[in-house]
C-alpha positions in Angstrom: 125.1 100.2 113.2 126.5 97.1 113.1 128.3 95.8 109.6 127.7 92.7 107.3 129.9 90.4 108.8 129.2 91.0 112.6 125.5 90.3 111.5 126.3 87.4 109.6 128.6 86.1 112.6 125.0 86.7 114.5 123.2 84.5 112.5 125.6 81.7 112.9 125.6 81.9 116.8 121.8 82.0 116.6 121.8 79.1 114.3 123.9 77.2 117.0 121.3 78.0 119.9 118.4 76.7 117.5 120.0 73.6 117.0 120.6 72.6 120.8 117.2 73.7 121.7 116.1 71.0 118.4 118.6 68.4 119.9 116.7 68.9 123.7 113.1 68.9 122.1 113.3 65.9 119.8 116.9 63.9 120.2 120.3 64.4 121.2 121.3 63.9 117.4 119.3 65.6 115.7 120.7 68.0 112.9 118.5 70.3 110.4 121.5 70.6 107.7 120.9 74.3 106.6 122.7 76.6 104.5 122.5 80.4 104.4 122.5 82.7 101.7 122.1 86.1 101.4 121.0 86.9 98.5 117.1 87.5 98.5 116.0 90.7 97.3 112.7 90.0 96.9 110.4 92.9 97.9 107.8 91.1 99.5 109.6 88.2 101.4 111.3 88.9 104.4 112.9 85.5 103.9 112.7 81.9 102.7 113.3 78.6 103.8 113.4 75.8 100.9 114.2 72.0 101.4 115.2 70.9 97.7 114.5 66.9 98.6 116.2 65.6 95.4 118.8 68.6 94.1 120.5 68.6 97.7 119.9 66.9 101.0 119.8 70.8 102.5 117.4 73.2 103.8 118.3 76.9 102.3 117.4 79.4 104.2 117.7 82.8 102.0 117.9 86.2 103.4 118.0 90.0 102.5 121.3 90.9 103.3 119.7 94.9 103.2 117.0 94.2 105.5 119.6 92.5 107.9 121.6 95.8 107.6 118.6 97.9 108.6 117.2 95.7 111.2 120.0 93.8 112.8 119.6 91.7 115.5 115.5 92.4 115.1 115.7 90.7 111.9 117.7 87.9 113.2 115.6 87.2 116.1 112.2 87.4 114.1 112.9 86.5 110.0 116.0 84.1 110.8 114.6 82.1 113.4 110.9 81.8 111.4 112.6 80.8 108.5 115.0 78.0 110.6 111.6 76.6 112.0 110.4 76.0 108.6 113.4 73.7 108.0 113.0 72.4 111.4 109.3 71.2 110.4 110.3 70.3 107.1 112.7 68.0 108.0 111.1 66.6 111.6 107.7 67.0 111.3 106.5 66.6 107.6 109.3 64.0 106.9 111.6 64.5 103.9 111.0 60.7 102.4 108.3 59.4 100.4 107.5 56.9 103.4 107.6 59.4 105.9 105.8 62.6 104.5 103.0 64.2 106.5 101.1 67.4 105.0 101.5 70.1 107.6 100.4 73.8 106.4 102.7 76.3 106.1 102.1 78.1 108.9 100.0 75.1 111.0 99.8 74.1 114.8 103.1 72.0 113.9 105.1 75.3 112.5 103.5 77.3 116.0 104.8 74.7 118.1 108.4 74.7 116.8 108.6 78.5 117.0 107.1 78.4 120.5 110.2 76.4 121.4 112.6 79.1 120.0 110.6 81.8 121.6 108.7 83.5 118.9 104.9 83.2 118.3 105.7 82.5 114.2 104.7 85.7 112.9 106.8 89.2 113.0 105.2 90.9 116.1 106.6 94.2 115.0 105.1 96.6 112.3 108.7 97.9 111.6 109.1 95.8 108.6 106.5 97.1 106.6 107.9 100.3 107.1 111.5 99.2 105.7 113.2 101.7 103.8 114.6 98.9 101.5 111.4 97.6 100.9 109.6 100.8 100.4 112.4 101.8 97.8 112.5 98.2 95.8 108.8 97.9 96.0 108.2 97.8 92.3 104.2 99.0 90.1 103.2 96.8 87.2 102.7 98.4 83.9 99.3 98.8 82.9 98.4 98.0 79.5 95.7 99.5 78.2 92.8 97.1 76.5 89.6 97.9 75.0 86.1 96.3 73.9 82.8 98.1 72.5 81.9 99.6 75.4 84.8 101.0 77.3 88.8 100.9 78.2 90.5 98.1 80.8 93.5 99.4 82.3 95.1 95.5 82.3 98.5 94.4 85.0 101.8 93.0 82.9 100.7 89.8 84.6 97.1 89.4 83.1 98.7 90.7 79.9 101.0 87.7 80.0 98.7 85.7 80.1 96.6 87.3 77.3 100.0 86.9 75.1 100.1 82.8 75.9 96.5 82.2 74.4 94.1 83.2 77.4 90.9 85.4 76.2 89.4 88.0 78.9 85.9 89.4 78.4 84.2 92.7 79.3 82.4 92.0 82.0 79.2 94.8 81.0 79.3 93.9 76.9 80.7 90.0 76.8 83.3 90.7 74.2 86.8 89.9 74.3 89.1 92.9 75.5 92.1 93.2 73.4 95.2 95.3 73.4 95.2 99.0 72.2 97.9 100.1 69.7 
């Protein structure tokens, strides 16, 4: 079991291989400026890559430090480098400028090509993560509330009841009638 800051050191070696194999593929000087946090905790992101164009002139990559604990170099070798491709499209590919801005999918032939070069296919190829401890454990249930019409009771998701707070009306989908909340 390695710790934190051997992992972290990991990353940051793995981050320097990426960009040499960026400068061989499209120029000796190119540089995807990236910075690295650790702080997602989302349960159902591995990791995320976000190029804010007109906050700062950096990609973020964000990762779960706990995952990185429990996978180690798997993690680095399958999350890390997906989520450095997406900066690597983002900023070579799809263009950062107004001038120079193609619309490439998240996940496209131009994202498949990049990861090809850094030796991964783009998508985990292991089943392990799904089977994460952390995420199993953080993996949070909506509330259901209940609602109710003429006819019958709606178990409703915090989401949908949201939305029913802000103004939107849902209807019973056997009687017609608005659903609303039971007391």
């Amino acid at each position: 079991m390695s710790d934190i800051a051997e992992l972290k050191r990991k990353i940051f070696t793995r981050k320097s291989e990426l960009e040499q194999i960026v400068k061989e593929k499209i120029h000796k000087h190119a540089r995807v400026d990236t910075r690295i946090n650790f702080d997602l905790s989302s349960s159902k992101t591995l990791g995320k890559s976000q190029f804010f164009n007109f906050v700062s002139p950096y990609h973020v990559i964000s990762l779960n430090a706990k995952l990185l604990l429990e996978f180690g170099d798997l993690y680095i070798n399958e999350v890390f480098v997906h989520e450095y491709a997406h900066a690597v499209v983002a900023e070579y590919i799809s263009g950062t400028s107004k001038t120079n801005f193609k619309k490439v999918k998240p996940h496209g032939q131009e994202f498949k090509e990049v990861c090809s070069w850094f030796g991964i296919v783009g998508k985990s190829t292991t089943s392990l993560f799904s089977k994460s401890e952390t995420l199993n454990i953080e993996k949070r249930r909506q509330k259901k509330w209940t609602y109710s019409c003429s006819c019958r009771e709606h178990n409703i998701t915090t989401t949908k009841h949201n939305k029913i707070l802000r103004g939107a009306q849902y209807n019973c989908k056997i009687c017609k009638e608005a659903i609303k909340l039971v007391s």
